[in-house]
N, CA, C and O of each residue as an XYZ file, in Angstrom:
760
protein
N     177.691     72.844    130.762
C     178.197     73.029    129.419
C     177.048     73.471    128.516
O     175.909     73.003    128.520
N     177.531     74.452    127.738
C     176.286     75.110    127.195
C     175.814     74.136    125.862
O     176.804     73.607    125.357
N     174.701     73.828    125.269
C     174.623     73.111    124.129
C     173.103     73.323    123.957
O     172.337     73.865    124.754
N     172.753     72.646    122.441
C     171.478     73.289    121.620
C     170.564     71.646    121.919
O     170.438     70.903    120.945
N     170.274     71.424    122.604
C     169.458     70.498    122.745
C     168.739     69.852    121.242
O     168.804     68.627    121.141
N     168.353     70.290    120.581
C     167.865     70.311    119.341
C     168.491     70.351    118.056
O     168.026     70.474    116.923
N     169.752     70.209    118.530
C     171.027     70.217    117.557
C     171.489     68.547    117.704
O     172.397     68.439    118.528
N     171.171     67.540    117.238
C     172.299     65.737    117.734
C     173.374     66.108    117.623
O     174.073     65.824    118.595
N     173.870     66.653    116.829
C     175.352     67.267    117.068
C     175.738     67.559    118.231
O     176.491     66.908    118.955
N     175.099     68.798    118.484
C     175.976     69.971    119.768
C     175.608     68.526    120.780
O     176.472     68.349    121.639
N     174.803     67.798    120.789
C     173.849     66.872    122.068
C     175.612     66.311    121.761
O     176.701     66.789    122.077
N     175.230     65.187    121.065
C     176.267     63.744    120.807
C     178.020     64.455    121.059
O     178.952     63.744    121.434
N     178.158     65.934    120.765
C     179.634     66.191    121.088
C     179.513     66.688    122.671
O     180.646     67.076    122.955
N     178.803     66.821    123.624
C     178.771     67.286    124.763
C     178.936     65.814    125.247
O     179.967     65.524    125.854
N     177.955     64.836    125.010
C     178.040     63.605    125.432
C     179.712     62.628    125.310
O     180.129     61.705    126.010
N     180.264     63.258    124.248
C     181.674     62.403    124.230
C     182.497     62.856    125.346
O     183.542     62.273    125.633
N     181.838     64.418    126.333
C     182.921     64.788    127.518
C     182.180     63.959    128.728
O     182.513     64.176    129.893
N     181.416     63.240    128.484
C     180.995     62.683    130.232
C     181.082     61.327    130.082
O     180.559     60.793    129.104
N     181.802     60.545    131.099
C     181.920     59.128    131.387
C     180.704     58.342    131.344
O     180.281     57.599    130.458
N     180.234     58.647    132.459
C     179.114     58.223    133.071
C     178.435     59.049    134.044
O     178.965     60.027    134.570
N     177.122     58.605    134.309
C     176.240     59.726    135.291
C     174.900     58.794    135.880
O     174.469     57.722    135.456
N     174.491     59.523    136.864
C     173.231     58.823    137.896
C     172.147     59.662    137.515
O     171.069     59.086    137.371
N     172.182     60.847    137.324
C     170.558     61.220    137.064
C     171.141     61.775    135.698
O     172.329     61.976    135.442
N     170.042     61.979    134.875
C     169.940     62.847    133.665
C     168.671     63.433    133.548
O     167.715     62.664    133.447
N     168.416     64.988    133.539
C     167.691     65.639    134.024
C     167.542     66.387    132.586
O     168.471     67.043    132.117
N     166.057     66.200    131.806
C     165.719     66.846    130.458
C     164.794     68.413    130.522
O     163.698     68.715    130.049
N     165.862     69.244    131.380
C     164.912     70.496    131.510
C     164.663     71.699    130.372
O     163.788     72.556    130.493
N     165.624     71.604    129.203
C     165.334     72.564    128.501
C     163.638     72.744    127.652
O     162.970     71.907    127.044
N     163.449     73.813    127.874
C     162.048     73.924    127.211
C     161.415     75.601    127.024
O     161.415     76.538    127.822
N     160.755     75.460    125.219
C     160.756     77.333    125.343
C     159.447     77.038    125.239
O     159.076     75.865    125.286
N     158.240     78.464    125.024
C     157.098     78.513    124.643
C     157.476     79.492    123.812
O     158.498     80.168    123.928
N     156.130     79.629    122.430
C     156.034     80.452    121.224
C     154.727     80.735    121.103
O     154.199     80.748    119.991
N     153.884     81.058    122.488
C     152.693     80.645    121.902
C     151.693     81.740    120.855
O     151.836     82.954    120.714
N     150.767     80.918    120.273
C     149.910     81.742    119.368
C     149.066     81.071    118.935
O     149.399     79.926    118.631
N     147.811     81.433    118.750
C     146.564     80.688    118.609
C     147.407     79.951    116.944
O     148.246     80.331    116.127
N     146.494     78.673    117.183
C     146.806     77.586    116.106
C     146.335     78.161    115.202
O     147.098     77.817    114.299
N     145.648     78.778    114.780
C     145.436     79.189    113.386
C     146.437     80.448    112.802
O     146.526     80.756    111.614
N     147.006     80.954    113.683
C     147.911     82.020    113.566
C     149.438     81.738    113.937
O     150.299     82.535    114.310
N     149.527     80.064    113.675
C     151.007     79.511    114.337
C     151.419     79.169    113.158
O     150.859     78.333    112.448
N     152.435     79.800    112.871
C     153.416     79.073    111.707
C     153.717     77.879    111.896
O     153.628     77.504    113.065
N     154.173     76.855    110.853
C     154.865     75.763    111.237
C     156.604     75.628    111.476
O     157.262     74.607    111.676
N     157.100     77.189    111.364
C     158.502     77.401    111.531
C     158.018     77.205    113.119
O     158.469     76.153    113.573
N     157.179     77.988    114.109
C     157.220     78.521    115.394
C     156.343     76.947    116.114
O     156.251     76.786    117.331
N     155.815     75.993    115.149
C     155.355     74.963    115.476
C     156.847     74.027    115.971
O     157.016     73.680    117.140
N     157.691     73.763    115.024
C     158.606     72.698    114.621
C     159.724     73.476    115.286
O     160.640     72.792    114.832
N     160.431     74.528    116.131
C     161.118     75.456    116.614
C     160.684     74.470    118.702
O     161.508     74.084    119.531
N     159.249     74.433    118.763
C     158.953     74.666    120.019
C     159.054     72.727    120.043
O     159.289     72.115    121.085
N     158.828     72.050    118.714
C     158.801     70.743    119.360
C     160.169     70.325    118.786
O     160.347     69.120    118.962
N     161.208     70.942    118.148
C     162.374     70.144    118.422
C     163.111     70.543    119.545
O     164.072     69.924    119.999
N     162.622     71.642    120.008
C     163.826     71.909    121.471
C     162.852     70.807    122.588
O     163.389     69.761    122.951
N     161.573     71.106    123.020
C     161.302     70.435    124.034
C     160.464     69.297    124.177
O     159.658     69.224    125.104
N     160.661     67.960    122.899
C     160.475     67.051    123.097
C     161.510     66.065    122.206
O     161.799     64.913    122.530
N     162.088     66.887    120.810
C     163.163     65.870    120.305
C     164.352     65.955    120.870
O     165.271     65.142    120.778
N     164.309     67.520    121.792
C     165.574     67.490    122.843
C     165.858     66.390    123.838
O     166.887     65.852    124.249
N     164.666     66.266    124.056
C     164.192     65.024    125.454
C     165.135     64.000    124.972
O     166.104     63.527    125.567
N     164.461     63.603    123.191
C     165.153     62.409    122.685
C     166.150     62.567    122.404
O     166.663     61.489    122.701
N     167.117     63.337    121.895
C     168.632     63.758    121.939
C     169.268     63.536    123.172
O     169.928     62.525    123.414
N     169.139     64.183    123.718
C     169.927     64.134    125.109
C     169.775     62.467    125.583
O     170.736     61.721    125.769
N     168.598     62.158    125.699
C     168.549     60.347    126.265
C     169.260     59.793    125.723
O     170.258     59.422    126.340
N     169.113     59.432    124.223
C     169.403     58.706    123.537
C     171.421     58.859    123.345
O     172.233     57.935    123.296
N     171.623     60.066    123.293
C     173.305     60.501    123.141
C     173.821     59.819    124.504
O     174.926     59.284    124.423
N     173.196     59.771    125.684
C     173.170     59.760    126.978
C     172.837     57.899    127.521
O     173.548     57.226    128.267
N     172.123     57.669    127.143
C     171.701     56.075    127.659
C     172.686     55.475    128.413
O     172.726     55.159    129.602
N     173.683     55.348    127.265
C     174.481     54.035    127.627
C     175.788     54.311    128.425
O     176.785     53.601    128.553
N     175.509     55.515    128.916
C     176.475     56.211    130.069
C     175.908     56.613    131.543
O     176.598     57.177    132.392
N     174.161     56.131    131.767
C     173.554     56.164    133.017
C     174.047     54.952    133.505
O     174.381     54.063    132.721
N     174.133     54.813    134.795
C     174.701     53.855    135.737
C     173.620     53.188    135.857
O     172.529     53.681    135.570
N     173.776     51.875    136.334
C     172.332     50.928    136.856
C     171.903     52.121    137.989
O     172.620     52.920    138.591
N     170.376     51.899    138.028
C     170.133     51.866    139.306
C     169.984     53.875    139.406
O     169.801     54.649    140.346
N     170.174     54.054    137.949
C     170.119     55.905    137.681
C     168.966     56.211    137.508
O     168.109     55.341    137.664
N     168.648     57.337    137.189
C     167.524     57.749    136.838
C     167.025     58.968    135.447
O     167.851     59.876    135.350
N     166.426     59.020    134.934
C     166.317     60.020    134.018
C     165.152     60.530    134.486
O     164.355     59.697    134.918
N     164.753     61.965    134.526
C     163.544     62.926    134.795
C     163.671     63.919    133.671
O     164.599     64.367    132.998
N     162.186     64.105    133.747
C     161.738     64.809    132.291
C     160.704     65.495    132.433
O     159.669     64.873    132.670
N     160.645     67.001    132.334
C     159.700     68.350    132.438
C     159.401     68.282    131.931
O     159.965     68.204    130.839
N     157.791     68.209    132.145
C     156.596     68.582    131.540
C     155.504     69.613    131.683
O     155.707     70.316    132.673
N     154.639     69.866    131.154
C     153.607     70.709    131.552
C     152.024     70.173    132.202
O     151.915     68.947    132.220
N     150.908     70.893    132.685
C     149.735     70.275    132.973
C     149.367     70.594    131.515
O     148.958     69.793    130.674
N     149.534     71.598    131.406
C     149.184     71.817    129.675
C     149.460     70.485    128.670
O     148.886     70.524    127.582
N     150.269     69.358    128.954
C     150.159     68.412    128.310
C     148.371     67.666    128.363
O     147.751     67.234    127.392
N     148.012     67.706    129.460
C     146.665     67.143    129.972
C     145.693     68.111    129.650
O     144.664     67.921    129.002
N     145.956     68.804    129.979
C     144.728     70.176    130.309
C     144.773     71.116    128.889
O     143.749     71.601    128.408
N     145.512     71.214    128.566
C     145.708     72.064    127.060
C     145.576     73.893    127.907
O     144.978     74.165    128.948
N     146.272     74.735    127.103
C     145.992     75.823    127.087
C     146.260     76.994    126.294
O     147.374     77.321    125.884
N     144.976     77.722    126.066
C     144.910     78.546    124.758
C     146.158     78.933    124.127
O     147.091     79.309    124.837
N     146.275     78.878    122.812
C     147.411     79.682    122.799
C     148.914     78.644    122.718
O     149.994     78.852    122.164
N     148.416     77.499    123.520
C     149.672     76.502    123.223
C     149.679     75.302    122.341
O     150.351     74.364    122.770
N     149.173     75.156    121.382
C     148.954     73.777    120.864
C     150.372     73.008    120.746
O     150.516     71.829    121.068
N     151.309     73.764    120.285
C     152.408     73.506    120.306
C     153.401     73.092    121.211
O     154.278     72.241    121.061
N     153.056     74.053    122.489
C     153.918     73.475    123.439
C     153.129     71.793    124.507
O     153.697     70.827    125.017
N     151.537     72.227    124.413
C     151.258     71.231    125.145
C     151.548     70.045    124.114
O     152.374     69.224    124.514
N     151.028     69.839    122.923
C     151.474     68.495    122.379
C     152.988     68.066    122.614
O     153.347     66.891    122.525
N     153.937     69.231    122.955
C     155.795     68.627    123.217
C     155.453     68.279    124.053
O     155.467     67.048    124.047
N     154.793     69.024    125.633
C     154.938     67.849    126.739
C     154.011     66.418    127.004
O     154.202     65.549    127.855
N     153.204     66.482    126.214
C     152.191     65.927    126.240
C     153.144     64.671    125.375
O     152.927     63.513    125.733
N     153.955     64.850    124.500
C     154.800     63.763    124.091
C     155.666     63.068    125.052
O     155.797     61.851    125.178
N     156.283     64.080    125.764
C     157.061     63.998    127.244
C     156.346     62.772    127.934
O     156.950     61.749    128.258
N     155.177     62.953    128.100
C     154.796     61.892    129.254
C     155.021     60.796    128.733
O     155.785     60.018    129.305
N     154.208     60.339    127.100
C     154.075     59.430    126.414
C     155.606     58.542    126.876
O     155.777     57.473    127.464
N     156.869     59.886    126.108
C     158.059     59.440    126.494
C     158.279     59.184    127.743
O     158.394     57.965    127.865
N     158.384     59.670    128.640
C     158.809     59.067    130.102
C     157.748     57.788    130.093
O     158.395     56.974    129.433
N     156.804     57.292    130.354
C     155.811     55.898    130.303
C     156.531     55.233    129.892
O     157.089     54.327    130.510
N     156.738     55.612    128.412
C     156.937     54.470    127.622
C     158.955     53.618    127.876
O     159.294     52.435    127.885
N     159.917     55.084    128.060
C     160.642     54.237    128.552
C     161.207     53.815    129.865
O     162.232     53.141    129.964
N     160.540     54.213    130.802
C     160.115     53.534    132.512
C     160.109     51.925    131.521
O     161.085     51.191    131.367
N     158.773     51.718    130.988
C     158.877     50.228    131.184
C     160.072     49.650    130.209
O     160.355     48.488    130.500
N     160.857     50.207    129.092
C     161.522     49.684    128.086
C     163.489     49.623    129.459
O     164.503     48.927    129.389
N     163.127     50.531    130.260
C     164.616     50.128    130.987
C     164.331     49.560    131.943
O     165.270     48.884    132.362
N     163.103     49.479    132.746
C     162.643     48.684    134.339
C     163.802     47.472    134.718
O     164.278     47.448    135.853
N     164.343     46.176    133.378
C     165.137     45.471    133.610
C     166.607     46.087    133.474
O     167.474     45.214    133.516
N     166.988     47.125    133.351
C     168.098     47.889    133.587
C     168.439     48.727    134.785
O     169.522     49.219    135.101
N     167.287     48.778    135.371
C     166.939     49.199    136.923
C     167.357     51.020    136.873
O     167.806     51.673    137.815
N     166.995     51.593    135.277
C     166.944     52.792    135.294
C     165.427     53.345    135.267
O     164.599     53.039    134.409
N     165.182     54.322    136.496
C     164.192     54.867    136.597
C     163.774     55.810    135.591
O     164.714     56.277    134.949
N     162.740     56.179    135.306
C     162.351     57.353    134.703
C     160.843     57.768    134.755
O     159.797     57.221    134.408
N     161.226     59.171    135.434
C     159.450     59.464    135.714
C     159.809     61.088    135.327
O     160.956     61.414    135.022
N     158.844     61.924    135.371
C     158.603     63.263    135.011
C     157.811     64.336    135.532
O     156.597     64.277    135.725
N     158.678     65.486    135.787
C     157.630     66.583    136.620
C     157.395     67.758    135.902
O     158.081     68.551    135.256
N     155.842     67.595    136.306
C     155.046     69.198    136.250
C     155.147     69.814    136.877
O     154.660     69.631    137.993
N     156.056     71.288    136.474
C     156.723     72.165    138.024
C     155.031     73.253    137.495
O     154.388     73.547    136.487
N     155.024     73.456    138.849
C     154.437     74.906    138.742
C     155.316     76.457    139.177
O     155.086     76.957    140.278
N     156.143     77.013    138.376
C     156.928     77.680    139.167
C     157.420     79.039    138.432
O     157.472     79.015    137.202
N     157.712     79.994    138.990
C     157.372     81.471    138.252
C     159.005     81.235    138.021
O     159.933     81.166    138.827
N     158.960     81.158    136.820
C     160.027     81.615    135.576
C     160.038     82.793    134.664
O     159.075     83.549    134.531
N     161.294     82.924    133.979
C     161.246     83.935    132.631
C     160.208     83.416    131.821
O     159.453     84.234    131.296
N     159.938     81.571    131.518
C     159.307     81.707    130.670
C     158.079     81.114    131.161
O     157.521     80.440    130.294
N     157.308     81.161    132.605
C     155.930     81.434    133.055
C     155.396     82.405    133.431
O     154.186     82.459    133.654
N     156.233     83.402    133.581
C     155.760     84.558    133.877
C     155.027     85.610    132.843
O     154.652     86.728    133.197
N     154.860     85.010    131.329
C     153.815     85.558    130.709
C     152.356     84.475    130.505
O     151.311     84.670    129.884
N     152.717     83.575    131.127
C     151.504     82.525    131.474
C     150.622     82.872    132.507
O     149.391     82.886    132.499
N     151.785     83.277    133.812
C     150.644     83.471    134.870
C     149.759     85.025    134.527
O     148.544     85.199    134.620
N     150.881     86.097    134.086
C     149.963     87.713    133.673
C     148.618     87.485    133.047
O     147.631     88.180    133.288
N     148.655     86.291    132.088
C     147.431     85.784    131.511
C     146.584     85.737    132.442
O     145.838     86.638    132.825
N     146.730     84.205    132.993
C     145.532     83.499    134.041
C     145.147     84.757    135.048
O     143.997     84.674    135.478
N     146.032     86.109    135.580
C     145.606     87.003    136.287
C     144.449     88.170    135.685
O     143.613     88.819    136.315
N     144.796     88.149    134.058
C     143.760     88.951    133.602
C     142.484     87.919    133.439
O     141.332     88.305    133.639
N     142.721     86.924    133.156
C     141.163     86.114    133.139
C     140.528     86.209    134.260
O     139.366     86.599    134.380
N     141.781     85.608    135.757
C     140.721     85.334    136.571
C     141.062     86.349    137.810
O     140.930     85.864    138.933
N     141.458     87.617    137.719
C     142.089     88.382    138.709
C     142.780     87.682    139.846
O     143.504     86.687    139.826
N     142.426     88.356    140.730
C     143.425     87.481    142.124
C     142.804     86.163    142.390
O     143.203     85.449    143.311
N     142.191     85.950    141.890
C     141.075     84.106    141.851
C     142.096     83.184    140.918
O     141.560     82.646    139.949
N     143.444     82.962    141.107
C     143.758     82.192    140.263
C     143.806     80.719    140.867
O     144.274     80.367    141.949
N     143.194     79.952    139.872
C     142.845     78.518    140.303
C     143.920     77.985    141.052
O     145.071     77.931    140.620
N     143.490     77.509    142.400
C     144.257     76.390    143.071
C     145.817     75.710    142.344
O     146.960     75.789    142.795
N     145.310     75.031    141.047
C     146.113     74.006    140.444
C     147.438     75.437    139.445
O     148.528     75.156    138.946
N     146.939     76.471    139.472
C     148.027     77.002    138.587
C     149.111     78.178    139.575
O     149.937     78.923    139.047
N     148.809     78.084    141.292
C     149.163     78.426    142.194
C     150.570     78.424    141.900
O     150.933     77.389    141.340
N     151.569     79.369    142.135
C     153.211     79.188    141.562
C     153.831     79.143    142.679
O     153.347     79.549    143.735
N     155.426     78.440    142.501
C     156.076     77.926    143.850
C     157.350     78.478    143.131
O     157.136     78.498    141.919
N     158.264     78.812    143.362
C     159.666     78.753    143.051
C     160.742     77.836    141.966
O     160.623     76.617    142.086
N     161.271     78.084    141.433
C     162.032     76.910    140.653
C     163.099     76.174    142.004
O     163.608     75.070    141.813
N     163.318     76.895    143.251
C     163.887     75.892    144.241
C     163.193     75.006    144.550
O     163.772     73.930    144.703
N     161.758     75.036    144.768
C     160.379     74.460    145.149
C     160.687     72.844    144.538
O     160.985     71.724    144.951
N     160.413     73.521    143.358
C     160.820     72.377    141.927
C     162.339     71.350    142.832
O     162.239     70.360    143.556
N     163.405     71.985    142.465
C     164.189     71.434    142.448
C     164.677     70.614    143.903
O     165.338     69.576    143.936
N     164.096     71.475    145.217
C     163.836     70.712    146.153
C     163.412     69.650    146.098
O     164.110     68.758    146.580
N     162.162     69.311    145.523
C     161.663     67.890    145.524
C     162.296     67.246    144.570
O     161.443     66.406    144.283
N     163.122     67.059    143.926
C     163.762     66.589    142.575
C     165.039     66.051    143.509
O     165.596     64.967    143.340
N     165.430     67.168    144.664
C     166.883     66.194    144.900
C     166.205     65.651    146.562
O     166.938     64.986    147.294
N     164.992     65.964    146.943
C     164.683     65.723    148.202
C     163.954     63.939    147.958
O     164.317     62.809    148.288
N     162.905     64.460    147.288
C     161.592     63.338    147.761
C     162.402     62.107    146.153
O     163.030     61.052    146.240
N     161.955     62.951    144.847
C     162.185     61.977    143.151
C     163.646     61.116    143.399
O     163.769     59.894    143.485
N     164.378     61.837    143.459
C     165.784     61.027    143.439
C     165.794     59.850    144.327
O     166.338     58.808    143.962
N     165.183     59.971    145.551
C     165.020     58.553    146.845
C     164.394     58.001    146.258
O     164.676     56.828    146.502
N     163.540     58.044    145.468
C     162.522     57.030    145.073
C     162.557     55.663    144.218
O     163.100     55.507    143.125
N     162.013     54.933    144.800
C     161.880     53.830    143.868
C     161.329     53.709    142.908
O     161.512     52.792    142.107
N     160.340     54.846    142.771
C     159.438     54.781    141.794
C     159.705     55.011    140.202
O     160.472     55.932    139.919
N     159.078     54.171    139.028
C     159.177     54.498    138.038
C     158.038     55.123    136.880
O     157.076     54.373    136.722
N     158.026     55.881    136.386
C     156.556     55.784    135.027
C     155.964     56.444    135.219
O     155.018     56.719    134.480
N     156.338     57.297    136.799
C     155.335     58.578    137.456
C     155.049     59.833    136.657
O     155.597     60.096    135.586
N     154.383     60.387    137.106
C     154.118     61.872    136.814
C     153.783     62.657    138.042
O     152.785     62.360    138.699
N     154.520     63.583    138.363
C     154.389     64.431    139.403
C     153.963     65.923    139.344
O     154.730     66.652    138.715
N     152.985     66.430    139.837
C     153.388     67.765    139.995
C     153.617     68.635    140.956
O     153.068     68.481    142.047
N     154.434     69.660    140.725
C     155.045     70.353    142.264
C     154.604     71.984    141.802
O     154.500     72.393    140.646
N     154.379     72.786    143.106
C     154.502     74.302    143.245
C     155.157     73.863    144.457
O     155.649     72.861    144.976
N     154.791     75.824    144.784
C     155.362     75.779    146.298
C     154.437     74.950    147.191
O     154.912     73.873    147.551
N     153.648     75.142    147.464
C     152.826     74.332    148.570
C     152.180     72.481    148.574
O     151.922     71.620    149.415
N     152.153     72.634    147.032
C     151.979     71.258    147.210
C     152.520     69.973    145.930
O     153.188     70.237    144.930
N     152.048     68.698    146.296
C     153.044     67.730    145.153
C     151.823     67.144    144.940
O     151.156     66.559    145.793
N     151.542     67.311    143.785
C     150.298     66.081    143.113
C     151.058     64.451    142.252
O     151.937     64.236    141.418
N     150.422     63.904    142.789
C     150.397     62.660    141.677
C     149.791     62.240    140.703
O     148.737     61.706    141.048
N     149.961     62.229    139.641
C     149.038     61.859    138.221
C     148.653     60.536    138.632
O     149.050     59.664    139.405
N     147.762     60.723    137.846
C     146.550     58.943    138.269
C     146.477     58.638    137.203
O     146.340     59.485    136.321
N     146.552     57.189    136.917
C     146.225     56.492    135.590
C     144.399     56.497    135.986
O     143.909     56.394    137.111
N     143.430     56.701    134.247
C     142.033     56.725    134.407
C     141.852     55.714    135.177
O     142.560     54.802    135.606
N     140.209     56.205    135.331
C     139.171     54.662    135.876
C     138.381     54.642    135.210
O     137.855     55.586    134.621
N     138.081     53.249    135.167
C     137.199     52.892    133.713
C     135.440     52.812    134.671
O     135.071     52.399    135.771
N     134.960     53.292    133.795
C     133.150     52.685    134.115
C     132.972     51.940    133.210
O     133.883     51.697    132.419
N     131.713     51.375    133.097
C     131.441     50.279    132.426
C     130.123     51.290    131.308
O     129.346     52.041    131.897
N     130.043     51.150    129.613
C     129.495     51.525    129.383
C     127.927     51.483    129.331
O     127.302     52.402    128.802
């Protein structure tokens, strides 16, 4: 069903057609990018209500219609961690994303609804002016970690390996060839 993620409206009237559900899957997400000093705050507030107050629309319209024992997953970027030129905007939405998935992993754990979140690496309409980039920086040398896999790639592991899982609070990332796990830091001693 088509709807504006970024609209509570269009969200909350899509939500009055579904009973109930086992996964809820927060994939909508655009990029606008442009160096921060040359970013409007229309093209700022455009990129973080679709792909992080969408996140919260959709959950929140959605909650109390996941089944025990469901799960919610939520797309993110490495660009939340890693930052990259040109995105301030989009990495701070996913970079909220994680915050959000963490934070409510532990707020449903006694509801026995999962929620963890993946970093796809995967050639899309809207990565495919990301990777033309990283190819003019680094020609055919493009780093290991920004290596692209398919959006089946993605979604393979989403209904293969994420959905079996017990796991909650994760962060994953997938291309084609491989699945990383985010690590919480390690501390040294100062």
């Amino acid at each position: 069903m088509p709807l504006d993620v970024s609209n509570r409206s269009s969200v909350a009237n899509a939500a009055k057609l579904i009973k109930d559900i086992d996964i809820l899957i927060n994939n909508a997400g655009i990029t606008a990018d442009s160096t921060f000093k040359k970013m409007s705050p229309e093209i700022w507030d455009e990129v973080i209500s679709v792909n992080l107050t969408g996140v919260f629309n959709s959950t929140h319209a959605l909650l109390d219609k996941i089944n025990q024992g469901g799960q919610i997953i939520t797309l993110t970027s490495k660009s939340a961690l890693f930052g990259n030129f040109g995105q301030a905007n989009y990495a701070a939405s996913k970079a909220g994303i994680i915050a959000f998935t963490k934070t409510l992993a532990k707020e449903l754990q006694k509801s026995m609804i999962r929620v963890n979140s993946v970093s796809p690496a995967a050639l899309t309409d809207m990565t495919l002016p990301v990777l033309k980039s990283l190819k003019e920086t680094y020609g055919q040398n493009i780093p290991d970690e920004w290596k692209m896999g398919s959006s089946s790639d993605v979604a393979n592991f989403i209904i293969i390996d994420l959905i079996e899982s017990e796991m909650t609070g994760k962060i994953f990332s997938v291309n084609g060839s491989e699945i990383g796990y985010w690590q919480e830091p390690t501390f040294h001693k100062l």
